[in-house]
C-alpha positions in Angstrom: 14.4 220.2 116.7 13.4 216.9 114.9 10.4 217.7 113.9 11.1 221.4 113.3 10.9 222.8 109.5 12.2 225.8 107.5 11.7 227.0 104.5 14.5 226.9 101.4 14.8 230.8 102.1 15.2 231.0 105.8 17.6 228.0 105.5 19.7 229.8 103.1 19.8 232.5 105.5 20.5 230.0 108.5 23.5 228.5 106.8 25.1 232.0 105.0 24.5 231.3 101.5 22.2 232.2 98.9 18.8 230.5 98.1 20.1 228.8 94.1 23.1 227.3 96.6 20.6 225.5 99.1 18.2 224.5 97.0 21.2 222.7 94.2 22.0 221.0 97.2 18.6 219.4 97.9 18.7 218.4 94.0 22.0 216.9 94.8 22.0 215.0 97.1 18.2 214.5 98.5 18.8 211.7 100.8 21.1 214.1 103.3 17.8 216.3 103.4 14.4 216.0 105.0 12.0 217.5 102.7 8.2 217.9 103.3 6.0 220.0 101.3 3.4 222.3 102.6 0.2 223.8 101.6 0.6 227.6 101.3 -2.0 229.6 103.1 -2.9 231.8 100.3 -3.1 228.7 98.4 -1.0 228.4 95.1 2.3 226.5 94.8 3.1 224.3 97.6 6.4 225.4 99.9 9.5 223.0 100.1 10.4 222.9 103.5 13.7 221.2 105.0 14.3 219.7 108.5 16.2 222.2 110.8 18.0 219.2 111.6 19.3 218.4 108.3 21.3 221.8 108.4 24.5 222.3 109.4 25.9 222.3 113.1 26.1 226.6 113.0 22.4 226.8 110.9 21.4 225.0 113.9 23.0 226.8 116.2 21.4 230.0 114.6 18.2 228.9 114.2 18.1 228.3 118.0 19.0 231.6 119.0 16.2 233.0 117.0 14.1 230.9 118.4 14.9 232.7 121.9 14.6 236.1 120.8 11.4 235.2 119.5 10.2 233.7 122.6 12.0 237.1 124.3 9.9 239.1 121.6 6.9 237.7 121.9 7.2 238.0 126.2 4.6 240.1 127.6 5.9 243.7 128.7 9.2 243.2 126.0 8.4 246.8 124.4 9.4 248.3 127.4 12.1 246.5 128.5 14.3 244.1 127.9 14.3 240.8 130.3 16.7 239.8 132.5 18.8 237.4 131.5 19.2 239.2 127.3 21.0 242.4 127.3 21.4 244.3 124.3 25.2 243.6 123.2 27.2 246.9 123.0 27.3 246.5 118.9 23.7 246.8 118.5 23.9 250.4 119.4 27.5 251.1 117.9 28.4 253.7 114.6 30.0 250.9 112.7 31.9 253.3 110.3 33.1 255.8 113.9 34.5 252.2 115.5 35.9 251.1 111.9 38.0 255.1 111.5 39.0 254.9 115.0 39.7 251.0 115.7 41.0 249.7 112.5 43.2 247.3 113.6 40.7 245.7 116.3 38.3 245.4 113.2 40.7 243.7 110.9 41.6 241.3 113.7 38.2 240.8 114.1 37.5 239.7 110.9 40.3 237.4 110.2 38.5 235.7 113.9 35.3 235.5 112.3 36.4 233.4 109.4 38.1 230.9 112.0 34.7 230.9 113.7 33.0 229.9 111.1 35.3 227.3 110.0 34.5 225.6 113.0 30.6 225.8 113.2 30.6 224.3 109.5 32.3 221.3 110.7 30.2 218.7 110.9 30.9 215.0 112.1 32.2 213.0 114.9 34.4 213.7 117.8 33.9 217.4 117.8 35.3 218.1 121.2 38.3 216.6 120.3 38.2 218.9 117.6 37.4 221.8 118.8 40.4 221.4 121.3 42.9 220.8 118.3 41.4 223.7 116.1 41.8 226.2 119.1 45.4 225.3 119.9 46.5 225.6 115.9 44.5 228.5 114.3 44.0 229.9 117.8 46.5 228.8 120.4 44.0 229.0 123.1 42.0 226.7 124.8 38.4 225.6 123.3 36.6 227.6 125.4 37.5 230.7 124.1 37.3 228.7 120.7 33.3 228.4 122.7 33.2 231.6 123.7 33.7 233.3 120.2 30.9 230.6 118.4 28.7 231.5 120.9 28.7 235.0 120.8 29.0 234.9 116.8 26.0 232.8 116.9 24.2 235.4 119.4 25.7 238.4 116.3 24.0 236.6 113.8 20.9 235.9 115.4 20.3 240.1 116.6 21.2 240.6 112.8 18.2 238.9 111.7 16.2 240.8 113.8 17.0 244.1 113.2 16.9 243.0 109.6 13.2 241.9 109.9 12.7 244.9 112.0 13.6 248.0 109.2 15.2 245.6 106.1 18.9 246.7 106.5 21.5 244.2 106.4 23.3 244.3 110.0 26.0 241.2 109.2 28.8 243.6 110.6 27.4 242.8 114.1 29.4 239.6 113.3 31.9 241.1 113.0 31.7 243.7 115.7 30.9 240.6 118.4 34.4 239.5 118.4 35.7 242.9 118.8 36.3 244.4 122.6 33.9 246.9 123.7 35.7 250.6 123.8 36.0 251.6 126.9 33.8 255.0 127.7 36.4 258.2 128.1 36.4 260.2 131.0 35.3 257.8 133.5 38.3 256.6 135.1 36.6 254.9 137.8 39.4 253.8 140.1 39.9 258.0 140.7 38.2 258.6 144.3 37.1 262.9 143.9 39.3 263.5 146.4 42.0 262.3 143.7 40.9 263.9 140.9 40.7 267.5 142.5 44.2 267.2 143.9 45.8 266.6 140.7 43.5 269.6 139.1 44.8 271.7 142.5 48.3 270.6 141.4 48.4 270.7 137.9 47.0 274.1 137.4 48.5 275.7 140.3 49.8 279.3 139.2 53.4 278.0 140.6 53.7 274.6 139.4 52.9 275.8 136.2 55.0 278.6 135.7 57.9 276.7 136.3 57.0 274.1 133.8 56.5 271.2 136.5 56.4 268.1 135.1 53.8 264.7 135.4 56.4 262.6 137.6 56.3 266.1 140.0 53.0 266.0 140.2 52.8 262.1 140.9 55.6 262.3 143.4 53.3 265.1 145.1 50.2 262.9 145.2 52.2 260.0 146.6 53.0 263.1 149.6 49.2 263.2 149.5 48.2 259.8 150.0 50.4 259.8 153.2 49.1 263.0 154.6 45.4 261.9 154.0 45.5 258.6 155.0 44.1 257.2 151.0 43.8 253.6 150.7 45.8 253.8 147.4 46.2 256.2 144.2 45.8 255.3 140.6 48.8 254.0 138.8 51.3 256.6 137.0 50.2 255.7 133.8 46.8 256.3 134.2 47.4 259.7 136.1 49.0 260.5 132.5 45.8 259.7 130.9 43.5 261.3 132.9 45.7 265.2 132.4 45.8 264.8 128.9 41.7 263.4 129.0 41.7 267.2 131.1 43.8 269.0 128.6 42.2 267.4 125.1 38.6 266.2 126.3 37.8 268.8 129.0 39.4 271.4 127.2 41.2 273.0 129.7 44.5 273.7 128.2 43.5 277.1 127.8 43.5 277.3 131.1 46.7 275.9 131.9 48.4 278.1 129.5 46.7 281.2 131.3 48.2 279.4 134.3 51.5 278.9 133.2 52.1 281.9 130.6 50.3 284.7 132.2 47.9 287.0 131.4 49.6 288.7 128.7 50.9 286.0 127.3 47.6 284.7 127.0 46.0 287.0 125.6 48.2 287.3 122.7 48.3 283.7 121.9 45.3 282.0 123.2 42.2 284.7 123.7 39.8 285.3 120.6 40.7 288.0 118.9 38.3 290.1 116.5 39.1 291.1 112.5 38.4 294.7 111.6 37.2 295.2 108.0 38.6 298.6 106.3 36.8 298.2 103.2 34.2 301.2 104.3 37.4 303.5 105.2 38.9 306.1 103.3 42.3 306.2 102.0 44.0 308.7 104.5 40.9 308.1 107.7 43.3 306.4 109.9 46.8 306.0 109.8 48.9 303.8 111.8 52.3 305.2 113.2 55.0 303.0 115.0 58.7 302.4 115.2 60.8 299.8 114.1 64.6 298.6 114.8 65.8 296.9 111.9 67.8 293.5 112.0 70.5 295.0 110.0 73.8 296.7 111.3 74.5 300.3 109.6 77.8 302.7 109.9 76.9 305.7 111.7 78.9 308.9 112.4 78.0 310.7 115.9 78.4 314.6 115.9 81.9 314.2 117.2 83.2 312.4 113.9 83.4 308.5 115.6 81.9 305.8 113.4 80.2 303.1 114.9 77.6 300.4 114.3 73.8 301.1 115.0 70.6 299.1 113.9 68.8 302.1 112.1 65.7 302.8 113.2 62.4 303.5 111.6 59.5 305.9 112.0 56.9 305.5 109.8 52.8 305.7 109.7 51.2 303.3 107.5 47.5 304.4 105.4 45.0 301.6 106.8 42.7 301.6 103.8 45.7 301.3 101.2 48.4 299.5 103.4 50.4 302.5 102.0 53.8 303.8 103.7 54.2 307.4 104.7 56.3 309.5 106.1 59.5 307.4 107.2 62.5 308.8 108.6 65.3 307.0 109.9 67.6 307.5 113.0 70.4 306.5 115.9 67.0 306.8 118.6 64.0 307.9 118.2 62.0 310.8 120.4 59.3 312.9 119.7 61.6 315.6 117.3 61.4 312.7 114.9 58.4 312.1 115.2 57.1 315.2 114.8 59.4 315.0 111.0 57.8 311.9 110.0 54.1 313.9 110.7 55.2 316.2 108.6 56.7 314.2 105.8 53.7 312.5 105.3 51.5 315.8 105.4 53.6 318.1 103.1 56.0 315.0 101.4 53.9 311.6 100.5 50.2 312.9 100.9 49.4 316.5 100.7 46.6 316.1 102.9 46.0 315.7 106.8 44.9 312.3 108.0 41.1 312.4 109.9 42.7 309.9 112.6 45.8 308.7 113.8 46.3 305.5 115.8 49.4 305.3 117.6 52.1 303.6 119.8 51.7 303.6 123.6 55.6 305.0 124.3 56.3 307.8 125.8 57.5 309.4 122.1 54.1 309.7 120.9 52.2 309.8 124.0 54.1 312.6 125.6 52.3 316.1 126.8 53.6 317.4 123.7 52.0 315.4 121.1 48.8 314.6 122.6 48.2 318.0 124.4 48.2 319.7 128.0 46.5 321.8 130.3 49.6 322.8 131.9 50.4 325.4 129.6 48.2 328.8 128.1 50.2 327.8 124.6 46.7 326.5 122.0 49.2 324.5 120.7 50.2 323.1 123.4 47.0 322.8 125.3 45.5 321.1 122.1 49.1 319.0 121.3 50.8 318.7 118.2 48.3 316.2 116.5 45.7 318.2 116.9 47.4 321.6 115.6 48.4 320.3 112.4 44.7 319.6 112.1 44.3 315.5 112.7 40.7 315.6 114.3 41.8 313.0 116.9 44.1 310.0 117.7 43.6 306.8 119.5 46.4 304.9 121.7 47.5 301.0 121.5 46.8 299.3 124.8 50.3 298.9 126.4 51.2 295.3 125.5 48.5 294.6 122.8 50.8 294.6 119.6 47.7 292.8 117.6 45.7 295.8 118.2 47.9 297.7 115.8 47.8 294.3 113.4 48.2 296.4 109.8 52.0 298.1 110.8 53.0 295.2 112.9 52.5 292.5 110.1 53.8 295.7 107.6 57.3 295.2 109.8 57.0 291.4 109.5 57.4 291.9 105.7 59.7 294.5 105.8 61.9 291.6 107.7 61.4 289.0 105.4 61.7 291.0 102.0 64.3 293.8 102.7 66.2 293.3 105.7 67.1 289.6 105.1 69.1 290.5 102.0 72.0 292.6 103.7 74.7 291.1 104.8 74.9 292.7 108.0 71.4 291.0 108.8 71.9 289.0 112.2 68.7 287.5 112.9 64.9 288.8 114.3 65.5 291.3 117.4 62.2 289.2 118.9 63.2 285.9 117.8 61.9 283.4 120.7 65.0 280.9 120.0 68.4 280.7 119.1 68.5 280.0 115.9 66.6 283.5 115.2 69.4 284.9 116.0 72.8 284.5 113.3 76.3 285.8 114.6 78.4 287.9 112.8 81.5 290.2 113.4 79.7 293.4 113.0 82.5 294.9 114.6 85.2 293.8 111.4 82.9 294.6 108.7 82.7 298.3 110.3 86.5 298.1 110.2 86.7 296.9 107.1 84.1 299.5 105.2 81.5 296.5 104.6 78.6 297.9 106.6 76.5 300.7 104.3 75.9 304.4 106.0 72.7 305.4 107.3 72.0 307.3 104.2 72.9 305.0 102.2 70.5 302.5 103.8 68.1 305.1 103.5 68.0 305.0 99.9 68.1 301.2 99.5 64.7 301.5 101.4 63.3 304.3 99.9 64.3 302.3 96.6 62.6 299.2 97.9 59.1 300.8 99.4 59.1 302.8 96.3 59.9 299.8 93.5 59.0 296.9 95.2 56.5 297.1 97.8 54.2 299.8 96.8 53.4 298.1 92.8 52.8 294.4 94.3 49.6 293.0 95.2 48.7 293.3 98.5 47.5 290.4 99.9 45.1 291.9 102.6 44.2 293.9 100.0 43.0 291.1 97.6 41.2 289.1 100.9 39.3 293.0 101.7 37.6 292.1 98.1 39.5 295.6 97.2 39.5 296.9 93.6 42.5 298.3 93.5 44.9 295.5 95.2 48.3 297.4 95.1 49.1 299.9 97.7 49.7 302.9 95.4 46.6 301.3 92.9 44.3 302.0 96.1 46.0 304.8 97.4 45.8 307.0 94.4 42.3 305.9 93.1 40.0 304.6 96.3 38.1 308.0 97.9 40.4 309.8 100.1 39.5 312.0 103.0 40.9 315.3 102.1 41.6 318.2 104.4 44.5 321.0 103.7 47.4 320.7 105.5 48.3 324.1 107.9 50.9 326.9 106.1 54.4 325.2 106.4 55.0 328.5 108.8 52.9 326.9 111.2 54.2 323.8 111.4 57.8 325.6 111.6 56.6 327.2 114.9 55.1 323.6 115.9 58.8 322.2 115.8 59.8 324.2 118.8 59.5 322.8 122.5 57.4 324.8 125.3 58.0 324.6 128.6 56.5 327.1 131.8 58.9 328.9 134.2 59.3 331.3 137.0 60.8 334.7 136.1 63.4 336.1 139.1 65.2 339.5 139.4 67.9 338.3 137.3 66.2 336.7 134.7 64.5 332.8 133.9 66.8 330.4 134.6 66.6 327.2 132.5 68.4 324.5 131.4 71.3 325.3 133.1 71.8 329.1 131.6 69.9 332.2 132.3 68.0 334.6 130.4 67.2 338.6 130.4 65.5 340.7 128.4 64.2 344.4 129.1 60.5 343.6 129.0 61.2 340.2 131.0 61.4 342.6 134.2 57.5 343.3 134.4 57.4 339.7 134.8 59.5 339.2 138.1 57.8 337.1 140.6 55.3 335.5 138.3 55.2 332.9 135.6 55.9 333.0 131.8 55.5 330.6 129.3 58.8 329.9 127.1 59.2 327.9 123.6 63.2 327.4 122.7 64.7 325.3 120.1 66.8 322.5 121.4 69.4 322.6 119.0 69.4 326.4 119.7 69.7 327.4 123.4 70.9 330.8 123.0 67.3 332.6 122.8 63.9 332.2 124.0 60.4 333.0 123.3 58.3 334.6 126.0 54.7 334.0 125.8 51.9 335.1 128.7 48.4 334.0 128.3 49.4 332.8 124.5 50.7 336.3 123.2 54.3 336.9 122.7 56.2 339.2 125.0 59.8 339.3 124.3 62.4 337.4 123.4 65.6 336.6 125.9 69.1 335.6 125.6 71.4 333.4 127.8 73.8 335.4 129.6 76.5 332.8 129.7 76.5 333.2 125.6 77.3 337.1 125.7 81.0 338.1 125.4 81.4 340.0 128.7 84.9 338.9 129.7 88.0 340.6 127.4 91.8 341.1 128.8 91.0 344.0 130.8 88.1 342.1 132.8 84.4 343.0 132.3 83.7 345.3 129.0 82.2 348.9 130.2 79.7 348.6 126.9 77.8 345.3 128.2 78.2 347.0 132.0 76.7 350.3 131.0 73.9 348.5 128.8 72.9 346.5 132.1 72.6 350.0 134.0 70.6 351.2 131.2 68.1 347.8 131.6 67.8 348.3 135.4 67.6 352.3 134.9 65.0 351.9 132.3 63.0 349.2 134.0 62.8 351.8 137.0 61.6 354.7 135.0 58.9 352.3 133.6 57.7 351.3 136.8 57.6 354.8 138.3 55.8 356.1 135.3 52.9 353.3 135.9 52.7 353.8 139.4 52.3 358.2 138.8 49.6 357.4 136.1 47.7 354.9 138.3 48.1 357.6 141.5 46.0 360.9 139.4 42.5 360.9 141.0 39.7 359.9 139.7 38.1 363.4 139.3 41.0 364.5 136.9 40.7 361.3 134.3 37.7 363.1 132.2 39.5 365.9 132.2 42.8 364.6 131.4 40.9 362.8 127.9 38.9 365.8 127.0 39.0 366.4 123.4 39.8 363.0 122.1 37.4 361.3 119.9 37.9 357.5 119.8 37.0 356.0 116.6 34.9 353.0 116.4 34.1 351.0 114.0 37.3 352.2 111.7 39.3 350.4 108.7 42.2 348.9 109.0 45.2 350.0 107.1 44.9 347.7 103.8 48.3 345.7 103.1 48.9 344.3 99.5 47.9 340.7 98.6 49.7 338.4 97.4 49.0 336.6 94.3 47.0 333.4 94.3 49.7 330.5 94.0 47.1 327.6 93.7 47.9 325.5 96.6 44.8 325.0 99.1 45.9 325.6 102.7 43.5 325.0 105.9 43.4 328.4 108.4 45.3 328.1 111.3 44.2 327.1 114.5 46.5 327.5 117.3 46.5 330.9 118.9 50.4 331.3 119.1 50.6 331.1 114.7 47.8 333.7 115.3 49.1 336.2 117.5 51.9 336.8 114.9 54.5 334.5 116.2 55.5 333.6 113.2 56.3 336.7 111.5 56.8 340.4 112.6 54.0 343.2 111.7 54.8 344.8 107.5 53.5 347.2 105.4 55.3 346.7 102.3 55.6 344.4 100.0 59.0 343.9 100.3 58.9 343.5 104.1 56.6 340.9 103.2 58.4 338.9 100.8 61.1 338.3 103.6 58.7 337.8 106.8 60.4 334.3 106.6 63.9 335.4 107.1 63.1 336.4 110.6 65.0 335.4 113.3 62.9 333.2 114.9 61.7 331.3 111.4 65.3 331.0 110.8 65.7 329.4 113.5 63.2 327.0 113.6 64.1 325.6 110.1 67.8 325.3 110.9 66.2 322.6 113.8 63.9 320.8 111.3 67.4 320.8 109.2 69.0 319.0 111.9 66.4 316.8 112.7 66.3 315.9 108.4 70.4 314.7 108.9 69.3 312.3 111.7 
């Protein structure tokens, strides 16, 4: 090292400081420095170069372990591999700015070590050892090895920063500080876990069981301790580190999905946790697809049963909500909801809020709008009722939620989250979410007193504080969704009234007056249908004995019914139990005599089909001699009515066709009152019953 030389530049570099600093120090004091000059190879200016030995203890230090790389570089076979003996420290290949975010304190420690470390390769003189010891007990309080164990891998930093500087020109000085620093340890290894280890505490951890009933990390230690005894293992990992490796398989593995399919269930999962996809309306039409559903609000209400008591309900709500315009049709309220109701909030949306039939309907899996009724059935000859009551007011077709999918029907489920939050909340009867998953979701309050004390509003009088709300509030403010859908019309009536719309005429209200009433199939006996309880006769019931008819009946009217066969109307009957037969002097001679009549004239009718279907064959041509059937004839013409303006679609079910509805007129006056029929009469004292609900 005597007789080894450097230039002023790599000895600036050797001892840490710039090249003015070095060479003032030659100036200054020349005598501490061994200065030769050399002849340049190029030629020009001669070089200054010092004696390595004249430099400091660490420049000397440094300049050694370049000197070994160098011999290491210039080693035959080194591009292929490094030799034994000079690994490549951890740091070379580290992300200094990833180690910095993620081990910030390590690095600050690091570098408050690194100025101690150099503090002590500057120093200089005699009786280093001693020094050394002295220095590592008071800036250290360690022993001087370590304080040798930190110079010399400092020294080994600074020397693989000079060659990957030489290499590509980039200044690598934080591998001084990155030396002092511990190596991270690599996650996921966890080497002291045997296979057999780590796949029992998967099998116990995710075991359908264990996880349903929320078993805890001491359970499943305490279970692997059973383990180790059953097996026969040499030893388990500590408790700790089992902790660390089921979060490294919960975070890092990414298998809490899993456990929460596990633990939660299918459907739970589902909801929460499976990937769910966002349908765009923007293409739809305002009144395509509506979405119908009920809701209970989280209010209390006074309500007065049919027998005069008052008691406290949550009102419930039937509504169908536009997709395209987020707009809110057709809601009715109610004590419970069935398919009645339902049928009144169809048609208050058709004839009420739009004027128009919706193309598509997408609805709630219960039983109310799923029923045989609504969606159609092939047990009965009824059109109606074969093609359901969707379908007869004209909706083209309608699609059912997946039973325990609420997201599916996201637009009228988030619609009732709002309806929570903006209206609901601000009556004092409110007493917290009906699905709230904790306790504070739920408030309690003495329903019962505020009944008792008049506090609680009627249902219609919460009936118009909504329609008040949906009308004033909700329908004029920006819709968000609307505003995200890149909408031009962000309010719900804005886009409702001016977007396209589907159009189709909604049925004559006749029709859907009919649609109200139920339908049901049953046998006809000798003494009439039996149903519900009550039985019904009619004269022209007896040609159906021992076969079956198809009824319709209005449930708030059980005194007649309709008889249908094969879709046209037969008759209508009357319950029995409903007649007055019973006076003070025992059964009434008139009602007697008028069941002789039925029986007498049922007889007669018989015998008089059975005589014309007895005369031979041979006597039917001459029996119709004479008579000239017309073919091809008009049709006595009735007056029209005038035009009123109003665009109604043509019927479609076969029992509004077959005259159901009304009974046949030829004047104009029995045509003005074809709706105070019976039967229509009837029907719209049920739709007014169902309209007090």
């Amino acid at each position: 090292m005597s007789g080894e030389h450097v230039t002023l530049d790599e000895a600036a570099e050797l001892e840490g400081i710039g090249y003015e600093t070095i060479k003032k120090r030659v100036q200054r004091a020349p005598e501490k420095y061994h200065i030769i000059m050399k002849q340049r190879e190029t030629g020009g200016k001669e070089l200054t170069m010092i004696a390595v030995s004249s430099l400091s203890k660490k420049a000397r230090t440094a300049w050694k372990e370049r000197q070994r790389l160098k011999a290491v570089a210039e080693s035959p076979g080194i591009q292929k591999e490094e030799p034994e003996g000079l690994e490549t420290p951890w740091y070379v290949n580290e992300d200094v700015d990833y180690f910095i975010e993620n081990h910030k304190k390590e690095w600050y420690k690091a570098m408050e070590l690194g100025n101690i470390v150099r503090e002590f390769l500057d120093y200089d003189e005699r009786g280093r050892t001693e020094y050394a010891e002295s220095f590592a007990q008071e800036r250290l309080g360690k022993g001087k090895r370590t304080l040798y164990r930190y110079a010399k891998s400092y020294m080994e930093a600074m020397a693989w920063a000079d060659k990957m500087h030489k290499k590509d020109g980039v200044n690598y000085d934080f591998y001084k500080v990155l030396c002092l620093c511990r190596k991270p340890k690599e996650a996921g290894t966890f080497p002291s876990f045997t296979p057999e280890v780590r796949q029992a505490i998967k099998n116990i951890w995710f075991n359908e069981e264990f996880a349903q009933n929320q078993g805890t990390k001491e359970m499943l230690y305490a279970k692997l301790e059973v383990l180790k005894n059953t097996y026969q293992w040499k030893k388990i990992p500590s408790y700790p580190s089992v902790v660390r490796y089921i979060n490294y398989l919960m975070e890092d593995e990414h298998m809490r999905n899993a456990w929460y399919l596990a633990s939660r269930g299918e459907r739970e999962y589902k909801n929460k946790v499976m990937v769910k996809g966002e349908r765009s309306t923007k293409d739809l039409k305002v009144m395509e697809v509506v979405m119908g559903d009920e809701h209970t609000f989280d209010c209390w209400v006074a309500y007065t049963h049919p027998n005069g008591k008052v008691t406290a309900i949550k009102p419930r709500l039937v509504a169908w909500i536009d997709i395209k315009s987020r707009m809110v049709l057709g809601s009715v309220m109610c004590k419970d909801a069935n398919s009645d109701t339902l049928k009144e909030s169809l048609l208050q949306l058709i004839y009420r809020d739009a004027g128009s039939v919706p193309r598509y309907i997408y609805i709630d899996n219960g039983k109310d709008y799923t029923s045989k009724e609504m969606t159609g059935s092939d047990e009965f000859d009824f059109d109606d009722v074969t093609k359901g009551f969707y379908r007869s007011v004209g909706i083209e077709d309608f699609h059912r939620a997946l039973p325990y999918y609420p997201w599916t029907k996201g637009n009228i489920e988030r619609f009732f989250r709002t309806v929570c939050d903006q209206f609901s909340r601000w009556f004092a009867s409110y007493t917290g979410t009906l699905t709230g998953s904790k306790t504070l979701a739920k408030i309690d309050k003495d329903i019962n007193g505020m009944l008792e004390r008049g506090e609680l509003f009627t249902l219609e009088e919460f009936y118009g504080k909504w329609m008040d709300w949906l009308n004033n509030v909700y329908v004029v403010k920006q819709h968000s969704g609307l505003k995200k859908q890149g909408e031009e019309f962000t309010t719900p009536i804005g886009c409702f009234e001016n977007a396209e719309k589907y159009i189709k005429p909604a049925p004559p209200k006749s029709q859907a007056t009919v649609l109200m009433l139920k339908s049901e199939r049953c046998y006809v006996r000798n003494v009439g249908i039996k149903f519900a309880g009550l039985t019904y006769r009619s004269d022209d019931l007896c040609m159906l004995i021992g076969s079956y008819a198809d009824i319709k009946y209005d449930p708030h009217d059980m005194g007649t019914i309709y008889i249908f066969q094969k879709g046209k109307q037969v008759c209508e009957a009357y319950a029995q139990e409903f007649l007055d037969f019973t006076s003070e002097n025992g059964v009434e001679q008139k009602a007697l005599k008028e069941h002789f009549a039925m029986q007498k004239k049922q007889l007669k009718r018989d015998k008089e089909i059975a005589k014309e279907a007895s005369i031979p064959f041979t006597e039917i041509n001459d029996q119709y001699a004479g008579h000239n059937e017309v073919v091809g004839g008009t049709w006595k013409k009735t007056p029209k009515k005038k035009k009123t303006g109003n665009v109604i679609s043509m019927p479609e079910d076969n029992t509004y066709r077959n005259g159901f509805r009304v009974k046949k007129t030829e004047t104009k006056e029995q045509e003005a009152e074809e709706e105070n029929n019976y039967i229509s009469r009837k029907a719209e004292e049920a739709l007014e019953v169902l309209r007090a609900l």
